[in-house]
N, C-alpha and C positions, 0 to 999 in steps of 0.2 A: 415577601410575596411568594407563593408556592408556586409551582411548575404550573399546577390546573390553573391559578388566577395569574398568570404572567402578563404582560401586555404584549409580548410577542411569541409565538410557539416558539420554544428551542430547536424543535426542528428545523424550520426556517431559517432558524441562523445557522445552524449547521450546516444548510444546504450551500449556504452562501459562503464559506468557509474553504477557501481555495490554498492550494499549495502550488507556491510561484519562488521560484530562486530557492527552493529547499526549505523557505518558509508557509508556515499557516496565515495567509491574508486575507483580508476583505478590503474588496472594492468600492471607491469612492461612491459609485451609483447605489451597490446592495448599503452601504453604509444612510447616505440621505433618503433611500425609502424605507429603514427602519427608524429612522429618527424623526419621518417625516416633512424635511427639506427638501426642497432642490438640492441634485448633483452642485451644481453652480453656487448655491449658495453656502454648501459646506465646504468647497475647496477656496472659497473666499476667505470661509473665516478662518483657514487653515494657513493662507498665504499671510493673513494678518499677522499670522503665530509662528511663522515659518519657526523661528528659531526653537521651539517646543517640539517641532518633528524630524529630527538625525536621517540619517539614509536608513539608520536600524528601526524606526519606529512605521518611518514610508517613504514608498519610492514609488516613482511614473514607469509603467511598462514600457515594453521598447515596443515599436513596429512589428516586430514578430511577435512577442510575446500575446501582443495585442488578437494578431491574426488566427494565434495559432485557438487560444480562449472562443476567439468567435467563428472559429470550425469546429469546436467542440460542440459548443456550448449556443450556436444559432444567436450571436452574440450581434445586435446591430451597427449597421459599418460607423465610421468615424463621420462621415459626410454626408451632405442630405439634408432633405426636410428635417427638421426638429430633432439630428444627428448630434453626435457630440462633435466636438471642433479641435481638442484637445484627447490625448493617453491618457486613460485612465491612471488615475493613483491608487496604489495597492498599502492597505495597512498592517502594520505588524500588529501581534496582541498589545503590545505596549502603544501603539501609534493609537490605538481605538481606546486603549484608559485613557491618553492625553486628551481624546476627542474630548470627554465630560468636563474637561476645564475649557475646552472653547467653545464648546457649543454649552451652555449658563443656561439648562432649561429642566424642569422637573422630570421631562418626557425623555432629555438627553442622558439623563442620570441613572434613570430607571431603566433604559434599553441598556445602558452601559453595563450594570448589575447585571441583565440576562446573558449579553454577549459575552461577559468573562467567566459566569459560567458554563457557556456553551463552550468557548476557551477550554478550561478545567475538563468537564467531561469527554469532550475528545483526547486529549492528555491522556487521559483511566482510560479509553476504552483503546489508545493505543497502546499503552503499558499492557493491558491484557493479552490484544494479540500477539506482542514481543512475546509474552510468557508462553502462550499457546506455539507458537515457531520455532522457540527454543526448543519444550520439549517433544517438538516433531522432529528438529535437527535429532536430540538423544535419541529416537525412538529411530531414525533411521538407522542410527552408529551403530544400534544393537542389530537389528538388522541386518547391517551387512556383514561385520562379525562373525552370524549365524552362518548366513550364507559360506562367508570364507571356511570355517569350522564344516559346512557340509561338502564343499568342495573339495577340504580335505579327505574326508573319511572316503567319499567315490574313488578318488587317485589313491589310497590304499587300499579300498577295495579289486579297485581294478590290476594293480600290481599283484595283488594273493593272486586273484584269477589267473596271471599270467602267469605264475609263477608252477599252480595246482593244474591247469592244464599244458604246461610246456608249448614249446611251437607247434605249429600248426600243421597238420597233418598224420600220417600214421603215427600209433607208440609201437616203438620195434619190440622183437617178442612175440610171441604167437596169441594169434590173435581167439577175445574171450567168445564165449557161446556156442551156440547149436551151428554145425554145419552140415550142410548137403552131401548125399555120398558124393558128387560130382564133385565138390570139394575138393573131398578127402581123399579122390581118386589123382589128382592131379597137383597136391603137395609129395 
């Protein structure tokens, strides 16, 4: 299936593609509205399989983490009318391949293929900007380098000076150019 015939924009999933504990997750809810489930009913079939999903593959956000998401992100509260009742569960990339073996559906299998390459693609377009950062780090080093290299040359600039015009004030010796008879009347 190409990107144009996808059954879901890759965008969309990339949007939905969070970094939580230093990982790349997706949430249980962005999860059952691309597979087209109930929240409820994918973390059902998840409990069913518990043993299929490690703390590496998903884990439940804490109270804060929770809070913090839904000040971001206008995230609705836990309670309420037709609220969640439970913390959401966060999946790792690997948590979302195991999802296509619990969730047994054409639909399941086929978003599964999109999300791992949305996966992949964020990957390549972080490895690019590492590449770009690095050589911004190089580009500064030279940089500053330069800098230090013209710093120098000013401070031996400035010493010649100090050195071709001696201290500050008269040079003893009679002094050069035109003078006034008044001057010359009074040396």
């Amino acid at each position: 299936m190409s990107e144009a015939t996808a059954l879901i924009p890759v965008e969309k999933i990339e949007r939905a593609i969070l970094q939580i504990r230093g990982q790349k997750v997706l949430l249980d809810e962005d999860l059952a509205e691309l597979y087209g489930v109930e929240t409820k009913r994918l973390n059902e079939a998840v409990k069913r399989n518990s043993q299929r999903f490690p703390e590496d593959f998903m884990f439940q956000l804490t109270p804060e983490e929770y809070e913090s998401l839904r000040s971001q992100n206008a995230t609705p509260n836990l309670t309420g009318r037709g609220g969640r009742r439970t913390l959401p569960y966060a999946f790792t990339e690997q948590g979302v391949a195991m999802l296509s073996s619990v969730l047994n559906s054409p639909r399941a299998i086929l978003v599964n293929i999109e999300i791992m390459r949305a996966f992949v693609r964020l990957r390549h377009m972080l490895a690019a900007f590492e590449e770009v950062f690095r050589r911004l780090d190089q580009q500064e080093q030279r940089v500053d380098q330069q800098e230090r290299h013209i710093q120098v040359v000013f401070e031996v600039l400035g010493k010649l000076h100090q050195e071709l015009t001696g201290p500050v004030g008269p040079l003893p010796g009679p002094r050069l150019g035109f003078r006034r008879k008044e001057e010359e009347k009074s040396e």
